[in-house]
N, C-alpha and C positions, 0 to 999 in steps of 0.2 A: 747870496748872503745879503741880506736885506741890512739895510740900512747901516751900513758899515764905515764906518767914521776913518778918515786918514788920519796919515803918522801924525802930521801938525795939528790937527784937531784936538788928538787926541794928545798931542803935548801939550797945546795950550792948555787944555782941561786940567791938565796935569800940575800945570806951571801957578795955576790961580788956586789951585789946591794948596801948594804949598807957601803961597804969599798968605793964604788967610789962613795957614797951620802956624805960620810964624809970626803973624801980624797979635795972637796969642787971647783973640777976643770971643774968642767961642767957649760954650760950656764942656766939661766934660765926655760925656753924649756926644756931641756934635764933633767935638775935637775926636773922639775915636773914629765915628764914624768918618768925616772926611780924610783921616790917613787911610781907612780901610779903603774908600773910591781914589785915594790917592795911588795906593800899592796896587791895587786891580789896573790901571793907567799906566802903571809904571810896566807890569805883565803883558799888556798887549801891543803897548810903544816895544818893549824888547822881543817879542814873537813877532812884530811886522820887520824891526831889523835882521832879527835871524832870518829870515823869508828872504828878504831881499839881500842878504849875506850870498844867499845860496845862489842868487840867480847873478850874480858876480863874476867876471871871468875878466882875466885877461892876456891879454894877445903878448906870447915869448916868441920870442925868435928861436929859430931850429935851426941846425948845422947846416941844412941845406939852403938860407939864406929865406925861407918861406916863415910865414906866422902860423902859430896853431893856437888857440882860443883854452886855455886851460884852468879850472877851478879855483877860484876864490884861496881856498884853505890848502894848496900846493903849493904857492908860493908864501903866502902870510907864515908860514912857521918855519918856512925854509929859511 
């Protein structure tokens, strides 16, 4: 994956998006468009958390006094 931007990159990106969405000095055009690179930012910030949701685990204790290393979303809903 060529040139693939991290989570923080790709927040900041995100973060300056929406200071100069608010800051409320852009034309119409441009005001759309930067929400639209805002929401596309906001999609791959939330696809690299799911990602790394998944690679999540942590270590329960078992009756036998031993750890076993178990999925993210078996205890979060528990």
């Amino acid at each position: 994956m060529p040139d693939e931007k991290s989570f923080e990159a790709l927040y900041g990106e995100m973060e300056e998006a929406v200071r100069q969405l608010e800051a409320g000095d852009l034309s119409l055009a441009e005001t759309l468009a930067l929400f639209a690179r805002a929401t596309a930012l906001a999609e791959q910030c939330n696809a690299l958390l799911d990602s790394a949701e998944l690679r999540v685990r942590q270590l329960v204790a078992q009756p036998d006094g031993s750890s076993a290393a178990e999925p993210f979303e078996s205890w979060q809903n528990g």
